[in-house]
C-alpha positions in Angstrom: 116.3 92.1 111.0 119.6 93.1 109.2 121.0 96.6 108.1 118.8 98.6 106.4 120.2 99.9 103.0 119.9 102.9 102.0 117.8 103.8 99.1 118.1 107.5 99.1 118.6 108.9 95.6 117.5 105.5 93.9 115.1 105.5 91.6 112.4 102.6 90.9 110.4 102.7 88.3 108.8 106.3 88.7 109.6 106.4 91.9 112.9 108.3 93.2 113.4 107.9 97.2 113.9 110.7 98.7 114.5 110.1 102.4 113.8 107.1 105.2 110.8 108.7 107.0 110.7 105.8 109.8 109.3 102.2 109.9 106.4 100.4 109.7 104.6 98.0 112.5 106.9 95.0 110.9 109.7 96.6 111.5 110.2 97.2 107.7 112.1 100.7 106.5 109.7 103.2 105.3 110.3 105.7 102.1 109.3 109.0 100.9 109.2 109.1 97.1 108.9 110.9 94.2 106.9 109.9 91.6 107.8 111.5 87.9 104.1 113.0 87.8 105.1 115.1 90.7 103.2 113.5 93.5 105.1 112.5 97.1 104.6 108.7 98.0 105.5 106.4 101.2 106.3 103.0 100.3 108.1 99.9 101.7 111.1 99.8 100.7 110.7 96.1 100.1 108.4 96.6 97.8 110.5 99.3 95.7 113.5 96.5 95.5 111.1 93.9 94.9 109.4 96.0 91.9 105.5 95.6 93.9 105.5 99.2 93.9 106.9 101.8 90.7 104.5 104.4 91.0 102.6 106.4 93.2 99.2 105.0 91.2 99.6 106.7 88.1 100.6 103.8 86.4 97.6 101.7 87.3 95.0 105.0 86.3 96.7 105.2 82.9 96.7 101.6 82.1 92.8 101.7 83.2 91.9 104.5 80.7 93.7 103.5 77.9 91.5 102.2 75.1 91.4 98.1 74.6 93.5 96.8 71.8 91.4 94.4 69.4 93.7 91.7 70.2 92.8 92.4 74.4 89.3 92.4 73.5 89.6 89.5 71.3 91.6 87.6 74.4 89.1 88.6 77.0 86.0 87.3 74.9 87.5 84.1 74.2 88.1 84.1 77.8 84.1 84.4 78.9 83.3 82.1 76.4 85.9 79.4 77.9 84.3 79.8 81.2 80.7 79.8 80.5 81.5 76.7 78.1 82.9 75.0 81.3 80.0 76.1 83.3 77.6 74.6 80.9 79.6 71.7 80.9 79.3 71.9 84.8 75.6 71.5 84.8 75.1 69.4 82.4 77.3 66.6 83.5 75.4 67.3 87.2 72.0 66.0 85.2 73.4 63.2 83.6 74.9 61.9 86.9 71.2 62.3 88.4 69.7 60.6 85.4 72.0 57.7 85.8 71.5 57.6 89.4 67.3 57.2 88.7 67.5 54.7 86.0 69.8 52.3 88.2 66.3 52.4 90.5 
């Protein structure tokens, strides 16, 4: 493995490390953050650099509650309607391969 660089003082997205509290079982470095809604977070610092991790969760909870846009809705719906289109399609192609398979008898 090669030199680990620090991170201290960096920030990533909300995160700002705060000190290297050790390493993990791959031998990775291991940081304590602090995330801009106030809560303390250990994170790889592999993921920080890579941009994996940029928040202690809050991110993730805040994207979840906010309302749908018409235009996600929209997206989504068009989306199910793809899939149970190719399902249908699917099935009945199935049958007509059966069908074929009989008549041939």
């Amino acid at each position: 493995m090669g030199k680990v660089i620090d991170l201290t003082g960096q920030s990533f997205g909300c995160l700002t490390v705060i000190k290297q509290v050790g390493k993990n079982k791959h031998n990775r470095a291991i940081w304590l953050c602090k995330c801009t809604c106030g809560k303390d977070t250990v994170v790889v610092g592999s993921s920080l650099k890579n941009g994996y991790t940029r928040s202690c969760g809050c991110l993730q909870k805040e994207a979840v509650s906010k309302p749908k846009t018409e235009e996600h809705k929209r997206k989504m719906s068009t989306a199910q309607t793809g899939r149970k289109h190719t399902e249908e399609a699917k099935h009945k192609m199935s049958i007509a391969k059966k069908v074929k398979f009989f008549q041939k008898k």
